[in-house]
C-alpha positions as CSV (number, residue, x, y, z in Angstrom):
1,X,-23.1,-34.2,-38.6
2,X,-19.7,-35.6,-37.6
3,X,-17.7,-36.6,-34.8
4,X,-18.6,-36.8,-31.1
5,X,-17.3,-35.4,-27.9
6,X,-15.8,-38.8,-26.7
7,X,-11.8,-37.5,-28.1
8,X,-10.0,-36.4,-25.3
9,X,-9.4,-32.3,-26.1
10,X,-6.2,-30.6,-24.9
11,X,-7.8,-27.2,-25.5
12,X,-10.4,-26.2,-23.5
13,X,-14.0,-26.3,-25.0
14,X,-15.4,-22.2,-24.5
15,X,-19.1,-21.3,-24.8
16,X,-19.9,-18.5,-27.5
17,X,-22.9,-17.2,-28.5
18,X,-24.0,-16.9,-32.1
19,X,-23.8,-13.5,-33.3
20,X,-24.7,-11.9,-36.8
21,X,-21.1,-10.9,-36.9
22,X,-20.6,-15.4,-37.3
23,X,-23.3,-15.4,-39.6
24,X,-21.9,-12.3,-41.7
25,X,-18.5,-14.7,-41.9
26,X,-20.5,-17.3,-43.5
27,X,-21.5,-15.7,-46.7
28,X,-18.5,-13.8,-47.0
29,X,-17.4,-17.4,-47.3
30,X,-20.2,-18.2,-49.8
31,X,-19.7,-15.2,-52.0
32,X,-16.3,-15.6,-53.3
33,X,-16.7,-19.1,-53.7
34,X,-19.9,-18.7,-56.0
35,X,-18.0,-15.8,-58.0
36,X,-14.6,-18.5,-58.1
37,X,-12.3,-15.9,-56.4
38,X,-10.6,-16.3,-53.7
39,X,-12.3,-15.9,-49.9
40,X,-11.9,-12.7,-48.1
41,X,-12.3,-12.8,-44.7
42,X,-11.3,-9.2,-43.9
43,X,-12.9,-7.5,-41.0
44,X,-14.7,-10.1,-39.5
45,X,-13.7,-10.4,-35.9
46,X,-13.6,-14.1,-35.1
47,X,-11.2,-15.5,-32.7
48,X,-9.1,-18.2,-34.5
49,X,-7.7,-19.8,-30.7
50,X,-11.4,-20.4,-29.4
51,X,-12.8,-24.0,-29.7
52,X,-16.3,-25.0,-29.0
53,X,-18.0,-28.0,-28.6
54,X,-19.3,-27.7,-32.4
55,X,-21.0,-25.7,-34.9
56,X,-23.9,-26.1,-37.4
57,X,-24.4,-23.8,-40.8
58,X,-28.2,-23.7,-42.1
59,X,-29.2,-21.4,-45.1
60,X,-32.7,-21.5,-45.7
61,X,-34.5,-19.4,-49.2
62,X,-37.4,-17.0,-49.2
63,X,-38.6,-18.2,-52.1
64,X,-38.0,-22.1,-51.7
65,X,-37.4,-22.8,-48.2
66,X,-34.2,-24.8,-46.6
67,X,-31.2,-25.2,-48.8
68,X,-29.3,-26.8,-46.3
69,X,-27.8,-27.8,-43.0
70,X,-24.6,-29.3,-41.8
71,X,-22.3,-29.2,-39.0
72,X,-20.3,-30.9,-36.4
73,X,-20.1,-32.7,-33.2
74,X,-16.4,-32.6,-32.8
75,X,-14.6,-29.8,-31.0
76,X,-14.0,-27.3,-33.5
77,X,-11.7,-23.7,-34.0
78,X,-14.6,-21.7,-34.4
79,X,-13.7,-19.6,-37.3
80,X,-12.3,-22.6,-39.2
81,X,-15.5,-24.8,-38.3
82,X,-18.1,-22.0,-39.5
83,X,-15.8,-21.2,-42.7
84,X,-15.7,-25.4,-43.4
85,X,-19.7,-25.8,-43.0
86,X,-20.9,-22.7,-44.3
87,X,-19.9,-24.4,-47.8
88,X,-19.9,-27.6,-46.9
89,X,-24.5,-26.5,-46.6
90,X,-24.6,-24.6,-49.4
91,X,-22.8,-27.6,-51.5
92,X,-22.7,-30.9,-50.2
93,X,-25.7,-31.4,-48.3
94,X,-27.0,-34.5,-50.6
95,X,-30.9,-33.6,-49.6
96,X,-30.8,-29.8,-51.5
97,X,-29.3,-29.0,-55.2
98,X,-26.3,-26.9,-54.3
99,X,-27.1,-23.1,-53.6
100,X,-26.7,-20.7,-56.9
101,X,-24.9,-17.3,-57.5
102,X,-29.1,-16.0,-58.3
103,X,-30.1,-17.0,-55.0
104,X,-28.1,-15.2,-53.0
105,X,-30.5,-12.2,-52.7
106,X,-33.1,-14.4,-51.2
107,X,-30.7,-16.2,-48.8
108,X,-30.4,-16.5,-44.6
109,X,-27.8,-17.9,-43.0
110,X,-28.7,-19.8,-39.2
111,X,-25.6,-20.2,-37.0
112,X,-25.9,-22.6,-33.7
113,X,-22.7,-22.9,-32.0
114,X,-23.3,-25.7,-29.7
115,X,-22.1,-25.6,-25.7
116,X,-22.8,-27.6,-22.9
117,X,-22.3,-31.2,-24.0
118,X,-23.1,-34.1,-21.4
119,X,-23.7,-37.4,-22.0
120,X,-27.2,-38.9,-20.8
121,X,-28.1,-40.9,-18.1
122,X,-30.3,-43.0,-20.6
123,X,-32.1,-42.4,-24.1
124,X,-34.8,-40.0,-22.1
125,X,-32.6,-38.2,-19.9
126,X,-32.6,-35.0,-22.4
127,X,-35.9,-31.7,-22.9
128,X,-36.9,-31.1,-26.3
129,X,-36.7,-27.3,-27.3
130,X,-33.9,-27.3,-24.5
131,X,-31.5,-29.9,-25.4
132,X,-30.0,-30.7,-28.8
133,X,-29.2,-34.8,-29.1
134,X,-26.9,-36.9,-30.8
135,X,-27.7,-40.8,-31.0
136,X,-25.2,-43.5,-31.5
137,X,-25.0,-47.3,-31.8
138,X,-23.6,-50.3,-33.4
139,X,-26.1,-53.2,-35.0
140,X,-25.7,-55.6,-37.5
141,X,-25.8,-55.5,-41.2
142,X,-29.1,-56.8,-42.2
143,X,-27.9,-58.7,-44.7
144,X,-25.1,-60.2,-42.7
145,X,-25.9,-60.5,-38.9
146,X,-22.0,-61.8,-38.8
147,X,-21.4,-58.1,-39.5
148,X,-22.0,-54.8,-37.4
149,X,-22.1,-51.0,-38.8
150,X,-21.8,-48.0,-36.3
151,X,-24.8,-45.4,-36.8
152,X,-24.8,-41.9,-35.5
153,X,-27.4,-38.6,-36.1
154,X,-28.1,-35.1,-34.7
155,X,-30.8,-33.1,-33.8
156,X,-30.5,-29.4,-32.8
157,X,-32.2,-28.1,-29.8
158,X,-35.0,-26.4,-32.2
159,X,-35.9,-29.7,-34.3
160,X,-37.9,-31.9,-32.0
161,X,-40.4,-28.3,-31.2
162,X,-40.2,-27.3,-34.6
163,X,-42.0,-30.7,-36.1
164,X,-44.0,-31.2,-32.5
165,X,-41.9,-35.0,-31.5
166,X,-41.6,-35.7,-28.3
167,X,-38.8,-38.1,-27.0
168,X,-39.5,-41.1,-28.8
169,X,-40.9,-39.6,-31.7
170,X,-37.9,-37.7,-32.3
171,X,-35.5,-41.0,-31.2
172,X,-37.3,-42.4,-34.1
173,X,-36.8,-40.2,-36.4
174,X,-33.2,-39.9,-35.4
175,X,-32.3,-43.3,-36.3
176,X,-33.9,-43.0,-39.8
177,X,-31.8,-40.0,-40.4
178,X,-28.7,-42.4,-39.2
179,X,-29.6,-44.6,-41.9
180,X,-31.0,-47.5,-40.0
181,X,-33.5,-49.7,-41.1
182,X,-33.9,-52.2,-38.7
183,X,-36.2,-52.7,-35.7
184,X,-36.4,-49.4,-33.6
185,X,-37.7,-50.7,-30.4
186,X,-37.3,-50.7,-26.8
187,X,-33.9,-53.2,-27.0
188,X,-32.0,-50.7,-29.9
189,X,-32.9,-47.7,-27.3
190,X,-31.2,-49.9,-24.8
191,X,-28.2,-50.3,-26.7
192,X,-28.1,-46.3,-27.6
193,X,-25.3,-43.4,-26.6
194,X,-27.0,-40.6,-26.4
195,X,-25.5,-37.4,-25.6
196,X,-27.3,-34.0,-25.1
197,X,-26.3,-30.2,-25.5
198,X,-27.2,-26.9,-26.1
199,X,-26.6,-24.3,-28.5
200,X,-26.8,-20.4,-29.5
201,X,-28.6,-20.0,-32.5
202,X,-28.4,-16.1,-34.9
203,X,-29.5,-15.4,-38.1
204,X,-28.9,-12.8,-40.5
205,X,-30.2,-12.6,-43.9
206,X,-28.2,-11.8,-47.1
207,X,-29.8,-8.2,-46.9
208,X,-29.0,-7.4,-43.3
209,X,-25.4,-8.0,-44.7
210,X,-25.2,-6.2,-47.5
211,X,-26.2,-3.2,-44.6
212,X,-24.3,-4.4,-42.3
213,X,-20.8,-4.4,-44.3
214,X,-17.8,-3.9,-43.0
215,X,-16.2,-0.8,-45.0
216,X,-18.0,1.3,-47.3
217,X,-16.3,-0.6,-50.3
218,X,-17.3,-3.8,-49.2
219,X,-21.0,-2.0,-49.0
220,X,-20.4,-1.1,-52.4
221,X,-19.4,-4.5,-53.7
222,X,-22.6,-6.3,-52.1
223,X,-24.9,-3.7,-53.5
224,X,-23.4,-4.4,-57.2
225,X,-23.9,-8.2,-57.2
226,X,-27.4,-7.5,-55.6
227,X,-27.6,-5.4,-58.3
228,X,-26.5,-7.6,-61.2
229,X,-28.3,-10.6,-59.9
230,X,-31.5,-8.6,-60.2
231,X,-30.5,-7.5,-63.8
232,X,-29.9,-10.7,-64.6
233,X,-33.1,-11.5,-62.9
234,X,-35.7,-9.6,-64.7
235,X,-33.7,-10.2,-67.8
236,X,-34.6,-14.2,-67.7
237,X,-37.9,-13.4,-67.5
C-alpha cells in the first residue's frame, strides 16, 4: 500500500460501493495490456470526478490461488486508482510471478474501495472483520541507532478474520509486512499511528465478464481469446 490520509484533500472524499461493473474495468485494463494494445475503456461507467479514500486490486487463480494484491491509502480518482492497481497486482506485486495472457480464463478480480477512515484512539481502538488498519512508525536502523526509517503496512477489513488474528496477532503481523525487524513489544505499539477504515469489497470472475460484456462485439472478442487460450491450452499438453 501507499500513502495515508494525513494530506489535506481539497476534494471531498465520497463513499462507493464496489460493484462488478469496477471489477469488469479492471480486466478490461488487464486484457489489452497482456495482448500489448492499447487499453479500452469503452462502456464502463465510472465516474472520473469521484475520489475515495482509497482502493485495493486482488486477482486471485482457480487453479493456483492469489496472484496478487495492491492498493492505496491515499485519496484517489476512482477510475484512475482502480485502472493504476489493477496492473500494478497483476505485475509488480514482488510476492507473485506477474499474471500471464493463459491465465486469464482462470482469473477473479476482488475490488475494496475503502470509506470511512478515522484515526485510532490507540493501537486497539479498531474490530477485526469490521475495520481495515494501517500501522505507522519511525524506529531506528538496526544497524545504526543514530539513524531512523519510517515503516508503514495495511490490512483490509477481511485479513485479520480470514487467518483467525486478533488485535495483537494481527499488529504483529503488520509490522513484519512493513518490513521491521526489531523488537515488537508493548513500547513500538506505544509509538504506533494507527488508523482504521472500512471498505466495499465485489468480485467478478473472468467468466462473469466475458457474460457480462458490454456490446455484443466486445462479447465476441472475450469469447475468442477464451477460445484461443483454450486452443493453445490443450495444444501444450
Amino acid at each position: 500500500a501507499s500513502g495515508g490520509w494525513m494530506e489535506a484533500e481539497s476534494s471531498p472524499l465520497t463513499t462507493v460501493h464496489a460493484t462488478k461493473e469496477l471489477c469488469s474495468l479492471c480486466f478490461r485494463v488487464l486484457l489489452p495490456r497482456l495482448h500489448g494494445t492499447d487499453t479500452e475503456l469503452e462502456g464502463v461507467a465510472v465516474d472520473a470526478q469521484v475520489k475515495v479514500a482509497g482502493v485495493f486490486v486482488a486477482w486471485r487463480s482457480a487453479s493456483s490461488g492469489d496472484r496478487g494484491c495492491m492498493g492505496t491509502t491515499r485519496p484517489v480518482w476512482l477510475g484512475r486508482g482502480l485502472s493504476e492497481y489493477a496492473l500494478k497486482s497483476a505485475f509488480n506485486d514482488r510476492r507473485f510471478e506477474p499474471i500471464a495472457l493463459d491465465e486469464v480464463p482462470g482469473l477473479t478480480c476482488k475490488v475494496s474501495v475503502l470509506h470511512s477512515p478515522e484515526p485510532c484512539q490507540d493501537v486497539w481502538d479498531w474490530e477485526p472483520g469490521v475495520h481495515g488498519v494501517r500501522i505507522s512508525f519511525v524506529a531506528s536502523r538496526r544497524w545504526c541507532a543514530c539513524r531512523s526509517k519510517p515503516y508503514s503496512a495495511t490490512f483490509l477489513p477481511e485479513v485479520a478474520v480470514k487467518h483467525a488474528l486478533n488485535r495483537e496477532a494481527a499488529l504483529r503481523r503488520l509490522t513484519r509486512k512493513a518490513g521491521y525487524t526489531g523488537r515488537c513489544d508493548a513500547a513500538l505499539f506505544d509509538r504506533m499511528k494507527t488508523t482504521r477504515f472500512r471498505a466495499s469489497s465485489e468480485e467478478l470472475s473472468y467468466d462473469e465478464f466475458v457474460r457480462a460484456s458490454p456490446s455484443e462485439a466486445g462479447r465476441r472478442r472475450c469469447e475468442r481469446d477464451a477460445a484461443e487460450k483454450l486452443r493453445r491450452f490443450v495444444a501444450a499438453k
